[in-house]
C-alpha positions as CSV (number, residue, x, y, z in Angstrom):
1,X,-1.2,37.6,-0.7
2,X,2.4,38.2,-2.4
3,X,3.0,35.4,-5.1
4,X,6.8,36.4,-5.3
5,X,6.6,35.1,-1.0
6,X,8.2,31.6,-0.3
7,X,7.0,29.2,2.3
8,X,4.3,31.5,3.4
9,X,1.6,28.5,4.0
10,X,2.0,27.1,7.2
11,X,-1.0,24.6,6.9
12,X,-3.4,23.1,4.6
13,X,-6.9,22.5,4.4
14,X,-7.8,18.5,3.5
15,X,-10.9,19.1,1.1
16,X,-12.6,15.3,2.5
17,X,-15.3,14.1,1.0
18,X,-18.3,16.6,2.3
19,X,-19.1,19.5,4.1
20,X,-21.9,17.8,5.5
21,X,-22.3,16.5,9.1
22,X,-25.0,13.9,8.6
23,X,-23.1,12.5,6.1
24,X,-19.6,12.8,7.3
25,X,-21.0,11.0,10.3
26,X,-22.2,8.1,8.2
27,X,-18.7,8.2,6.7
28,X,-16.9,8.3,10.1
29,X,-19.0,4.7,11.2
30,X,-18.1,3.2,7.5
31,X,-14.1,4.3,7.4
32,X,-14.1,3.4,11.2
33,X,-15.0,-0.5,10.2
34,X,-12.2,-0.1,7.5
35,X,-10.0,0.5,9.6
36,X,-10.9,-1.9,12.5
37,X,-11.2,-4.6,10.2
38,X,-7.9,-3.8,8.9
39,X,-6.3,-4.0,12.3
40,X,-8.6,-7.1,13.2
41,X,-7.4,-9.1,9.8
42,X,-3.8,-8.3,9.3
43,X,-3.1,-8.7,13.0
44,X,-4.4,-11.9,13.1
45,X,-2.4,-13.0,10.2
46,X,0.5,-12.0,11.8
47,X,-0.1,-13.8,15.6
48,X,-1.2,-16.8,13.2
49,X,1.8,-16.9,11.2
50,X,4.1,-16.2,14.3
51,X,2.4,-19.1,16.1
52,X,1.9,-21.7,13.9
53,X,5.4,-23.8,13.5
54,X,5.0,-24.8,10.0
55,X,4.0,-21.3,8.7
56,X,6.4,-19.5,10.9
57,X,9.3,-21.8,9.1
58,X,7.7,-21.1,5.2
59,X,9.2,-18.2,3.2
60,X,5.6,-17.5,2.0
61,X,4.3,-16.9,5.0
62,X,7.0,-15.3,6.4
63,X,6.6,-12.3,3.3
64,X,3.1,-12.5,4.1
65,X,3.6,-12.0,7.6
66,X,5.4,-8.9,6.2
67,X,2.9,-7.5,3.7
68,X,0.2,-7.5,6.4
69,X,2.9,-5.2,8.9
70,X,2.8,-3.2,5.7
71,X,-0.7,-2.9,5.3
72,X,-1.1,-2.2,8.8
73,X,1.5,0.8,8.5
74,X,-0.2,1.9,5.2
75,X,-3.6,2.2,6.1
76,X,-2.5,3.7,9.5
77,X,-0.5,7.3,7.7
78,X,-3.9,8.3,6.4
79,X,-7.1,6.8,7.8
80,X,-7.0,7.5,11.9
81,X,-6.3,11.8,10.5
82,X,-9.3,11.2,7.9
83,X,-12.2,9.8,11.1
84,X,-10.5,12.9,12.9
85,X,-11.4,15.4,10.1
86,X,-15.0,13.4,9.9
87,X,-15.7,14.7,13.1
88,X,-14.1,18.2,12.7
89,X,-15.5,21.6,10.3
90,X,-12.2,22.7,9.7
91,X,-9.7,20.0,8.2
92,X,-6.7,21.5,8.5
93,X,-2.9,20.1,8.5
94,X,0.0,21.8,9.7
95,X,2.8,21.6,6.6
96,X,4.9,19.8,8.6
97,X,2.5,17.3,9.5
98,X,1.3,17.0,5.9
99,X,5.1,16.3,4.8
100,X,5.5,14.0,7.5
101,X,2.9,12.2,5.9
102,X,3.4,12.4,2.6
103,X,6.8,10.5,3.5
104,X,5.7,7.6,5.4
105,X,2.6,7.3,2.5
106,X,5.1,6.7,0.1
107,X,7.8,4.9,2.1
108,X,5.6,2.3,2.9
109,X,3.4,2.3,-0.3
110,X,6.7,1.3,-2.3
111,X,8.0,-0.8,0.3
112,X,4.7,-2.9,-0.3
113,X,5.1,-2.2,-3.7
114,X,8.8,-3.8,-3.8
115,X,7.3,-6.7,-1.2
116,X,4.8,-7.9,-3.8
117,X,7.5,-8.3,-6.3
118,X,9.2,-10.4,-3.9
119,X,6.4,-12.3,-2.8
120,X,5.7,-13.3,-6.5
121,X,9.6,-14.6,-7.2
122,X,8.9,-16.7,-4.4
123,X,6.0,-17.9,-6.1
124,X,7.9,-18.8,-9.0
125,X,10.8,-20.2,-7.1
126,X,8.3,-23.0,-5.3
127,X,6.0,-23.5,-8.5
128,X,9.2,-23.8,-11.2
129,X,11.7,-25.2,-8.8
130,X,10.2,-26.8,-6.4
131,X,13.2,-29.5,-5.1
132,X,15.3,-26.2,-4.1
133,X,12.6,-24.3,-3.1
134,X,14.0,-24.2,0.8
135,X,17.8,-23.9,-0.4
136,X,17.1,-20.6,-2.1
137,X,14.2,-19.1,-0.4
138,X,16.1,-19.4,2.7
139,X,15.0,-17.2,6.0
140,X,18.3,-15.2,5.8
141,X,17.2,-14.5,2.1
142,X,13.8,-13.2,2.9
143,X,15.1,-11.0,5.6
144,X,17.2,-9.3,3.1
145,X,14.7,-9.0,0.5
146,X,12.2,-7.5,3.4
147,X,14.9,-5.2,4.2
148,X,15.5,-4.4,0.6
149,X,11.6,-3.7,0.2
150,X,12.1,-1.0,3.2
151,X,15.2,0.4,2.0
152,X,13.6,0.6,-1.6
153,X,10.6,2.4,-0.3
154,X,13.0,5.0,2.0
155,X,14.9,6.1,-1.4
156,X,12.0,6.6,-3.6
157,X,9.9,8.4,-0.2
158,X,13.0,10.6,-0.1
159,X,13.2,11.5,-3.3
160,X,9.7,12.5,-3.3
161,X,9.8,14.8,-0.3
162,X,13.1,16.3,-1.5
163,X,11.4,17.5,-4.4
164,X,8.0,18.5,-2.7
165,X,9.6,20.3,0.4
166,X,12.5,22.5,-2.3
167,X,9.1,24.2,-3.6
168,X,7.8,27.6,-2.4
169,X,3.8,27.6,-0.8
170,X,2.6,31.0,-0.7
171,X,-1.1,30.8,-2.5
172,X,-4.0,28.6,-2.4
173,X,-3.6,26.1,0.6
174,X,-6.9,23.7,-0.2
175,X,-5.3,19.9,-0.7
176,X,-7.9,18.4,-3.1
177,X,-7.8,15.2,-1.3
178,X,-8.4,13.6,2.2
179,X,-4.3,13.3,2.7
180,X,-1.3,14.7,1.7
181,X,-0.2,13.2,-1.4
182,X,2.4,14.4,-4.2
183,X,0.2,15.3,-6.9
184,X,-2.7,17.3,-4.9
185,X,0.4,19.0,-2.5
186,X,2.6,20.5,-5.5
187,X,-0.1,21.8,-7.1
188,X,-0.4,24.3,-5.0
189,X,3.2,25.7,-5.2
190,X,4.1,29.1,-6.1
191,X,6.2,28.0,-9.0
192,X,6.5,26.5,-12.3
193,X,6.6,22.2,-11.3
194,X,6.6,21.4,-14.8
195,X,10.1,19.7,-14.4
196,X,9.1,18.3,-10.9
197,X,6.0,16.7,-11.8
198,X,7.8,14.7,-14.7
199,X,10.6,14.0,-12.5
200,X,7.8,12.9,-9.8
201,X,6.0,10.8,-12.4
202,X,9.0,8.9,-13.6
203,X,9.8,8.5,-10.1
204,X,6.3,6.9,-8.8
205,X,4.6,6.0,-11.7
206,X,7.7,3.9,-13.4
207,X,8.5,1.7,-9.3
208,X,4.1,1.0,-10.1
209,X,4.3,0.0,-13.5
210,X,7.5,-1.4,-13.9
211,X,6.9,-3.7,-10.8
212,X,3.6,-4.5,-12.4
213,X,5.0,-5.3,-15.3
214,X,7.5,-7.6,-13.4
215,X,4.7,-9.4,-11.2
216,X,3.0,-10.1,-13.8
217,X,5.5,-10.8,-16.4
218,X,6.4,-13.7,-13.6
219,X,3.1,-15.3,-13.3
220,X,3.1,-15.6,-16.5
221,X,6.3,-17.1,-17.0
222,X,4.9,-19.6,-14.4
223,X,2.1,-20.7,-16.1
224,X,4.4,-21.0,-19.6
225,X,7.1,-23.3,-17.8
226,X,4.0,-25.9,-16.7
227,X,2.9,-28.2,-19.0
228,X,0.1,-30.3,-17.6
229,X,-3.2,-28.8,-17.6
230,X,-3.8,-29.9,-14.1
231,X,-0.6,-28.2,-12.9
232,X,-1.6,-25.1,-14.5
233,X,-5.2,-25.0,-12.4
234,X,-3.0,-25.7,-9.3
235,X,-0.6,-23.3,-10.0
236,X,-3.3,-21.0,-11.0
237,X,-4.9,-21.7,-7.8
238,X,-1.8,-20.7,-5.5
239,X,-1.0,-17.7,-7.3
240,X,-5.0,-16.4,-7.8
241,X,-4.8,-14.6,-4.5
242,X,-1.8,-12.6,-4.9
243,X,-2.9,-11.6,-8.6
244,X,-5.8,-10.2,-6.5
245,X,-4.0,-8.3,-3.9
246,X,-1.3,-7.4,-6.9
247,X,-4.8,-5.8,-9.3
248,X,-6.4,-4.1,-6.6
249,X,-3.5,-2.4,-5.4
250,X,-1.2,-1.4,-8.5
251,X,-4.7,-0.7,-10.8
252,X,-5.0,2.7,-8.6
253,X,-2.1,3.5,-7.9
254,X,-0.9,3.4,-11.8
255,X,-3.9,4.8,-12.3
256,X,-3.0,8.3,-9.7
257,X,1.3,8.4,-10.1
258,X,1.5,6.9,-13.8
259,X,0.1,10.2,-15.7
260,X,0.4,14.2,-15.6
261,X,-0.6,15.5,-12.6
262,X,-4.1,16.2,-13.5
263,X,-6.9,16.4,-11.3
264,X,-9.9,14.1,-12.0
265,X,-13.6,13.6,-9.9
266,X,-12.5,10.4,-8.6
267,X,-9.1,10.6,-7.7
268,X,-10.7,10.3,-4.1
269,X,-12.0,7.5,-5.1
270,X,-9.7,5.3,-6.1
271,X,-7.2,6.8,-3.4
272,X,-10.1,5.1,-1.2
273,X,-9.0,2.0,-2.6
274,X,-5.2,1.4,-2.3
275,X,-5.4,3.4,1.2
276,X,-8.2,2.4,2.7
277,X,-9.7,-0.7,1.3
278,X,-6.8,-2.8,-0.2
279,X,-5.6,-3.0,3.3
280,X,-8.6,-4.3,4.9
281,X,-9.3,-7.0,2.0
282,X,-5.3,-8.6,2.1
283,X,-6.1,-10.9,4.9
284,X,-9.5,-12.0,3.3
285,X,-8.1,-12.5,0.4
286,X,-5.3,-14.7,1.5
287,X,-7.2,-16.5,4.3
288,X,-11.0,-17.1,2.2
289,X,-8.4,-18.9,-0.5
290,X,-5.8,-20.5,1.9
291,X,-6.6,-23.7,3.5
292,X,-3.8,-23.8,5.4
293,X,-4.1,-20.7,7.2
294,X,-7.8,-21.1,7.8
295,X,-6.6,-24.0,9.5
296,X,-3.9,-22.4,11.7
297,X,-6.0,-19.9,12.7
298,X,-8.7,-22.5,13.9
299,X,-6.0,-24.1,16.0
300,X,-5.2,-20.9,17.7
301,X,-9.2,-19.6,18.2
302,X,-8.8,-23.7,19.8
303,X,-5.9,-22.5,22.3
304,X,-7.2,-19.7,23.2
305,X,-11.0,-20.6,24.0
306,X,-9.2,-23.6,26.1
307,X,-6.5,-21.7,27.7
């Protein structure tokens, strides 16, 4: 094929995990929980949260109401096309459909990303200030910081496929990866990307680590401003799940959009574990730790057994 064509390729191969079908139907049943567990959990968190008068009417369940929309959306750009290609020899994706992805991938993975960051200055707000907790985390507040979080995540998804969609795909068409992401897609351009992958790495990797940086910057600040040992443990307590969800998530993705866009063996890997798993452990973590919405929830499994 002619290097010196532009926008030859048309569509892409998706590499998945293996070319095997005894084992890519094991993987289809094992992804296929993920992802119905994913759905199961986070839905339930949100009918809980939207039933339930006192966690409807709390800020922090209100964002987490949110994050598990966003988890829902996340895990749904990549996984349902992934059990497709399980069951399928040839894994192809049209380039448009890979660019569509690629977008909403990273529109809502920075949207979460931004959300987080919220989620822990509310923290702070109720741990350090707790008697004007409800005067500044008020509902018209969080829906501006939710909206921020979206807006946020529809710059930096813009900027991204601005810069992916401006280069020329005539050569190799193989996406080293189950999904189209930034790194694996570019590579594959006819050109020189030098410029655009530092461009694309100041872009992704600085929203990860700066807003790591900031979350945890914050819980640390909490833990400085609390002097009793006992309000340390509690404060320790309330915060340990979202420095879970927080690890888990920003670890990989650091990890993939916070260095030069080399390829290593288990980049599938941990792209398996902000995609796919992350958004299936959120409600566990959250609900395993959180008394009070174990609680709601048993109230609702109550209405509806007796309704």
């Amino acid at each position: 094929m002619d290097k010196n064509q532009t926008e030859v390729v048309r569509e892409f191969f998706l590499s998945g995990f293996s070319q095997t079908s005894s084992i890519e139907a094991g993987l289809f049943v094992l992804f296929l929980f993920f992802y119905v567990s994913t759905w199961v959990g986070n839905v339930l968190i949100m009918v809980t949260v939207a039933s339930d008068k006192y966690l409807n009417s709390s800020p922090m369940y209100f964002l987490l109401g949110n994050l598990s929309f966003l988890d829902l959306c996340y895990s749904t750009v990549t996984t349902p096309k992934l059990l497709a290609d399980f069951l399928n020899h040839e894994k192809l994706i049209s380039y448009d459909q890979c660019i569509v992805q690629l977008f909403f991938l990273h529109l809502v993975g920075a949207a979460e990303m931004f959300l987080l960051t919220v989620m822990a200055y509310d923290r702070y707000v109720a741990i350090c200030r707790p008697l004007h907790y409800t005067t500044v985390m008020s509902r018209g507040l969080c829906c501006v910081l939710v909206a921020a979080s979206w807006m946020g995540g529809f710059v930096h998804s813009t900027v991204q496929t601005i810069l992916t969609i401006r280069l020329p795909f005539c050569g190799p068409n193989q996406v080293d990866n189950f999904f189209c992401d930034v790194p694996p897609v570019i590579k594959l351009a006819c050109a020189d990307t030098f410029v655009i992958e530092l461009l694309m790495v100041s872009n992704s990797g600085l929203i990860s680590t700066s807003s790591f940086v900031v979350l945890i910057s914050s819980y640390t600040t909490i833990l400085v401003k609390i002097r009793s040992k006992e309000g340390r443990r509690k404060a320790l307590s309330t915060c340990a799940s979202h420095l879970m969800v927080v690890t888990l998530f920003f670890g990989p993705c650091i990890f993939i959009y916070a260095r030069p866009f080399s390829t290593f063996s288990v980049d599938k890997m941990v792209s398996v574990l902000y995609n796919v798993i992350t958004p299936m452990l959120n409600p566990l973590i959250y609900t395993l730790r959180n008394k009070e919405v174990k609680s709601a929830m048993q109230k609702l499994w109550v209405k509806i057994i007796t309704f």
